[in-house]
N, C-alpha and C positions, 0 to 999 in steps of 0.2 A: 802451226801448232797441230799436234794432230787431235784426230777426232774424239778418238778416245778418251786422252786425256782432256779435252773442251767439255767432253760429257761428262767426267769426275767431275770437272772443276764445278760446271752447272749442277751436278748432284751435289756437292755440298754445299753453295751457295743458297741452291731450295733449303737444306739442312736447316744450315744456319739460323736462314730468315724465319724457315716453320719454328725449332728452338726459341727463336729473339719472340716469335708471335704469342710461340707456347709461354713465354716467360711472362710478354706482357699480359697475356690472357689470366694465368695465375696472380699476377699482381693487382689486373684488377679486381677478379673474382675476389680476392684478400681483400684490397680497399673496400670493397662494395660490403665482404663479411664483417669488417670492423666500423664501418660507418651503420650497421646495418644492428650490431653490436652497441653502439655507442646509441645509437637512436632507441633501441632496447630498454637500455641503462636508464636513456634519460626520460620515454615511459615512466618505467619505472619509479625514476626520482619523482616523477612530477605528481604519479598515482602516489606514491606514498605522501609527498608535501602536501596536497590538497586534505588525504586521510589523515594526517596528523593535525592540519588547520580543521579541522570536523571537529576530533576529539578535544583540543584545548575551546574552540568555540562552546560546544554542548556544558564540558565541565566548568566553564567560567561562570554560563546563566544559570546552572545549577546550584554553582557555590554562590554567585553574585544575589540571588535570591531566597537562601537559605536564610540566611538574619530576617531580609522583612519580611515573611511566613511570619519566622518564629516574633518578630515585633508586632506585626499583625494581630496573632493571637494572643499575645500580652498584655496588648492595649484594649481591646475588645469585650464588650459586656458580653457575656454568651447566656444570660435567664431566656432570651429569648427561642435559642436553641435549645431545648431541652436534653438531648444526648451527651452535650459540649458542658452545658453548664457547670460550677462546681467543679471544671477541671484545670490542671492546670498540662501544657502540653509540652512534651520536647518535640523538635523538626530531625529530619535525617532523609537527606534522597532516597526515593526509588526508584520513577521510572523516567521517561523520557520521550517525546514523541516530534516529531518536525511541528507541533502547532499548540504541545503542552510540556508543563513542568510538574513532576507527578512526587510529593511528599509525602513520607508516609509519618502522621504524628501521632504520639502516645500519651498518653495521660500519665502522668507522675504519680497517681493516684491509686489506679485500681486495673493499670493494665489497657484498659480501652482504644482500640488503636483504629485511626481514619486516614482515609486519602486527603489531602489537600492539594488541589490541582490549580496552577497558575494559566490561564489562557495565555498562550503567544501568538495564534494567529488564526486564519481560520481560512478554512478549503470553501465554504460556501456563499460567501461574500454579504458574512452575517456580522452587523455591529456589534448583534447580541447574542453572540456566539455561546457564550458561558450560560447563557439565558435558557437559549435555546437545547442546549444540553439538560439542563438544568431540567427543565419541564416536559423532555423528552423520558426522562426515567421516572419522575412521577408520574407520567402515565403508564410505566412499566412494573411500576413498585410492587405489583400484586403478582408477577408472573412467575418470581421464583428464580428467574435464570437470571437478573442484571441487580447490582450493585443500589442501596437503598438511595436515596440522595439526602441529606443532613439539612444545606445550605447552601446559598447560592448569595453574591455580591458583585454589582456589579458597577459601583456608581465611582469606582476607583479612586476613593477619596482618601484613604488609608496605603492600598498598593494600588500603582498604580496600571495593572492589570486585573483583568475579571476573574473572579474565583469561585471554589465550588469545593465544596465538602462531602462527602460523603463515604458506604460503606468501605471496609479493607477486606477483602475476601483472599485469603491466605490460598496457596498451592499454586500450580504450575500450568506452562502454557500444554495448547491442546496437544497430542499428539494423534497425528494423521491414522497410523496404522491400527494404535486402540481405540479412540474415543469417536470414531464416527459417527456410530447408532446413538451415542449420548448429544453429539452436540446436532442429529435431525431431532430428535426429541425436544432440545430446545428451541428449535424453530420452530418447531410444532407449538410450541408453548406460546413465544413470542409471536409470531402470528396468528396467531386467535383472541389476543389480548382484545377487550371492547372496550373503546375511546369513542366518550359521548362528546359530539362534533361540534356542540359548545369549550369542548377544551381542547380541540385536536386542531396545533399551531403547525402541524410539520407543514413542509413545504410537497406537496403534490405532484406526481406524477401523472399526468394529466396525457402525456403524449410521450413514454418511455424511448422508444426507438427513437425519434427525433430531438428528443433531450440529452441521450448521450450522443447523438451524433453531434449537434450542436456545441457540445460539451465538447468533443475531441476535437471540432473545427479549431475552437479556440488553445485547446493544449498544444494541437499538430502546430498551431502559429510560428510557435519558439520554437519547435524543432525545424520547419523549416525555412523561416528566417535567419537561422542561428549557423552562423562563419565554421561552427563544429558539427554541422551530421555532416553524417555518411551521406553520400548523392546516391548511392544503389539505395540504401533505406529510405532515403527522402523519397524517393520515385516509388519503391515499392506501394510506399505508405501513401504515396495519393493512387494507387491505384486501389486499394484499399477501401478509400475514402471513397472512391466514385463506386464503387461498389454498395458501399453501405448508404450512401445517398440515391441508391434506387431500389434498395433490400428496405429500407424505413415503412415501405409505404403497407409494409405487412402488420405494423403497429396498428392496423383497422382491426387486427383480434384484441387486443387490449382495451380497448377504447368500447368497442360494441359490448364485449364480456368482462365487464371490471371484476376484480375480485380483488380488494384495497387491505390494506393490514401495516401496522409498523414494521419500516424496514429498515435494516442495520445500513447496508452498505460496502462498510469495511470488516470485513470477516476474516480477518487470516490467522491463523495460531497464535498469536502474538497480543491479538485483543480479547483470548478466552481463556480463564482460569479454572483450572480442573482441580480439586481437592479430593483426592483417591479416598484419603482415611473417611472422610465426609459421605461422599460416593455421590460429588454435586459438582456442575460445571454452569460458566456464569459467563455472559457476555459484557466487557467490562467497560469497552470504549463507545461512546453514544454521540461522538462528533456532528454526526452528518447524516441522522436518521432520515426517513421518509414516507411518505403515505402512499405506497406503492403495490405492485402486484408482488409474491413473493418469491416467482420465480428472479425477481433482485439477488437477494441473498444467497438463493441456490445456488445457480450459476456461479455467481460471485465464489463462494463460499469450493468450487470443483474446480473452478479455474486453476490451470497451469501458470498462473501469474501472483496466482494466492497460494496455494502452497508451495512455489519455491521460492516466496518471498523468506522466507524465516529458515526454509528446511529444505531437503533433497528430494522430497516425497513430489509425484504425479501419478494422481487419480486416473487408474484402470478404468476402460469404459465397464469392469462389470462391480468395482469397487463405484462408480457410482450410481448405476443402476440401483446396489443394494441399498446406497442413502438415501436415495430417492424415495424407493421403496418402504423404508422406516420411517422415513418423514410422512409420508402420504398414510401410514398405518396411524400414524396420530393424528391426523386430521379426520374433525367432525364432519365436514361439508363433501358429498358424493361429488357434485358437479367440480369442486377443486380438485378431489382426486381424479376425476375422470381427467379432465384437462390439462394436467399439470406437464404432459409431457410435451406436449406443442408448446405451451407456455415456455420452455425451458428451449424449444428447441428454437426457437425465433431469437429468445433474448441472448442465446451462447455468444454468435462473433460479438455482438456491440457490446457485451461484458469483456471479452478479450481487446476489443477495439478499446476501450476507454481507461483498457488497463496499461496497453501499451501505449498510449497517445497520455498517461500522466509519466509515464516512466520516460518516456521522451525528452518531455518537457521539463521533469527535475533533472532529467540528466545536461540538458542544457544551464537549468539556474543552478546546481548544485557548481558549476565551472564560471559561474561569471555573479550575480547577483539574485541572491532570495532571502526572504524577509522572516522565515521561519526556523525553526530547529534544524539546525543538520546534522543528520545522525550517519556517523562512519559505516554502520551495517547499511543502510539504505543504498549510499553509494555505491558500495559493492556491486549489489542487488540490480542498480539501473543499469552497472555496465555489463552483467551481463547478459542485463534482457537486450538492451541492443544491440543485438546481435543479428545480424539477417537470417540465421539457419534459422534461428528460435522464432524469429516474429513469423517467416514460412508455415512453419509446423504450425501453427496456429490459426491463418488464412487462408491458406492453399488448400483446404479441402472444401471454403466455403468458396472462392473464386471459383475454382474448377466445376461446382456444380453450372 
């Protein structure tokens, strides 16, 4: 055969078989797009089925609770409440939280309108949760910025949840970009508040840095224990932890320089109501206060994990320098002000640590089993804090030092 033609033949034989190669190469590339497709989809289905099992959950405890509220208050002597008394009340939801059930009831009478809140569960590992709230805002009742407190019941004999009465304070949550200056003002308020230490039950902050570390020990558990992280996150996040478990021992500023005050905690848009026409802004949710230093709140309060819990908004370093700055303009005490910046600068990661080590951990019980409210917005919110770029942007400047 001659050569020439053997060398066709071999050229198109390569042909072919590159072709057959090319062909199978596009078939898998295709399989792999449609499995890749299909795995998408079913994301997808699975994020929507859990979101839809959220919302019939929430709306069931809401509606399932509605009646005993309103039986509650029917059956109920109220002489002993003065505000309540003399009234007669209608129920109607309003809000909602992973640990309460938030009604808002009106008087048939004269207009009069209160929060009725049903305990569901509790972040503190308190019996007396409802209690605890309860006499958390009496020691606030004077300050101006938080919700009056009515009544408080807790012996569950009627519902068989702890409950809590108190004011309704109409208008809307904070917004980041206006109300800054208005809500350092109110921490300014709130922490100067004086609690004579015969009434002062909160629970103490004795050793902050090692309290929320120890606090994120136990959240980071379920995340990673849990058959669903991410192994880069999980690894990130102990490296994390080893960090913050040699950074704690700067908590010697805290402890030598107290400077103690009620602290919220949870501070995100979400738990402040702003009444423009008023021209008054109110801290509303009192879960999980503390007797702590106040750079708590602050931090808490600038954190990238607190404002884009609710919104799209992240605090400029020179947007919070200025709140800093208005917060420190209403404080009486020189040496708070003088301090307040180390104070804050110590407390930032293990605020962002404790922020992402609960966000972990709901994101795990939000997929398998928890014993609180679940709320469809939350879930959102966890998945996309876990995210490795995000929890980076967050630790990566304090590693690298």
């Amino acid at each position: 055969m001659p050569v020439r033609f053997v060398n066709r033949l071999n050229g198109l034989n390569r042909l072919n078989g590159l072709n057959r190669l090319n062909g199978l190469n596009r078939l898998n590339g295709l399989n792999r797009l449609n499995g890749l497709n299909r795995l998408n989809g079913l994301n997808r289905l699975n994020g929507l089925n859990r979101l839809n099992g959220l919302n019939v959950l929430t709306m069931s405890l809401m509606t399932d609770y509605l009646p005993r509220v309103q039986s509650y208050l029917d059956s109920r002597d109220w002489r002993d409440v003065p505000v309540m008394n003399g009234h007669r009340f209608t129920v109607a939801p309003l809000a909602q939280g992973e640990y309460n059930l938030n009604y808002l009831i009106s008087s048939e009478t004269n207009g009069l309108k209160l929060v009725f809140r049903v305990n569901i569960g509790t972040q503190i590992g308190r019996s007396d949760q409802v209690t605890y709230e309860y006499r958390a805002l009496k020691l606030l009742a004077e300050s101006g910025h938080t919700p009056r407190p009515c009544f408080v019941d807790d012996t569950r004999k009627i519902l068989d949840r702890g409950a809590l009465v108190m004011a309704y304070l109409p208008g809307e949550p904070l917004d980041y970009k206006c109300d800054l200056a208005a809500a350092a003002g109110l921490f300014a308020a709130v922490h100067q508040v004086e609690v004579d230490p015969a009434d002062n039950h909160l629970i103490r902050e004795d050793a902050p840095l090692s309290l929320i570390y120890e606090e994120c020990r136990g959240l980071l558990a379920h995340y990673f224990e849990s058959d669903l992280a991410d192994a880069a996150i999980r690894d990130y996040l102990k490296d994390v932890m080893r960090w913050a478990d040699s950074a704690r021992v700067q908590e010697k500023y805290f402890t030598r320089d107290p400077w103690l005050c009620i602290v919220n905690t949870e501070v995100n848009s979400g738990n402040f109501v702003v009444n423009r026409e008023r021209g008054s802004i109110h801290l509303v949710d009192w879960e999980m206060p503390r007797w702590g230093d106040p750079s708590q709140d602050l931090c808490h309060f600038c954190s990238p994990l607190t404002t884009l819990w609710k919104t799209a908004f992240r605090m400029t370093p020179r947007e919070k320098k200025e709140f800093i700055d208005t917060y420190s303009c209403g404080i009486g005490d020189k040496h708070l002000r003088d301090t307040l910046p180390d104070r804050i600068r110590l407390r930032d990661p293990f605020v962002y640590l404790r922020g992402i080590s609960w966000s972990a951990m709901g994101w795990v019980a939000y997929q398998t089993e928890f014993s609180g409210m679940k709320n469809p917005d939350t879930w959102e919110t966890l998945q996309r804090y876990l995210d490795l770029a995000f929890i980076r942007s967050l630790f990566d400047p304090f590693l690298k030092d």
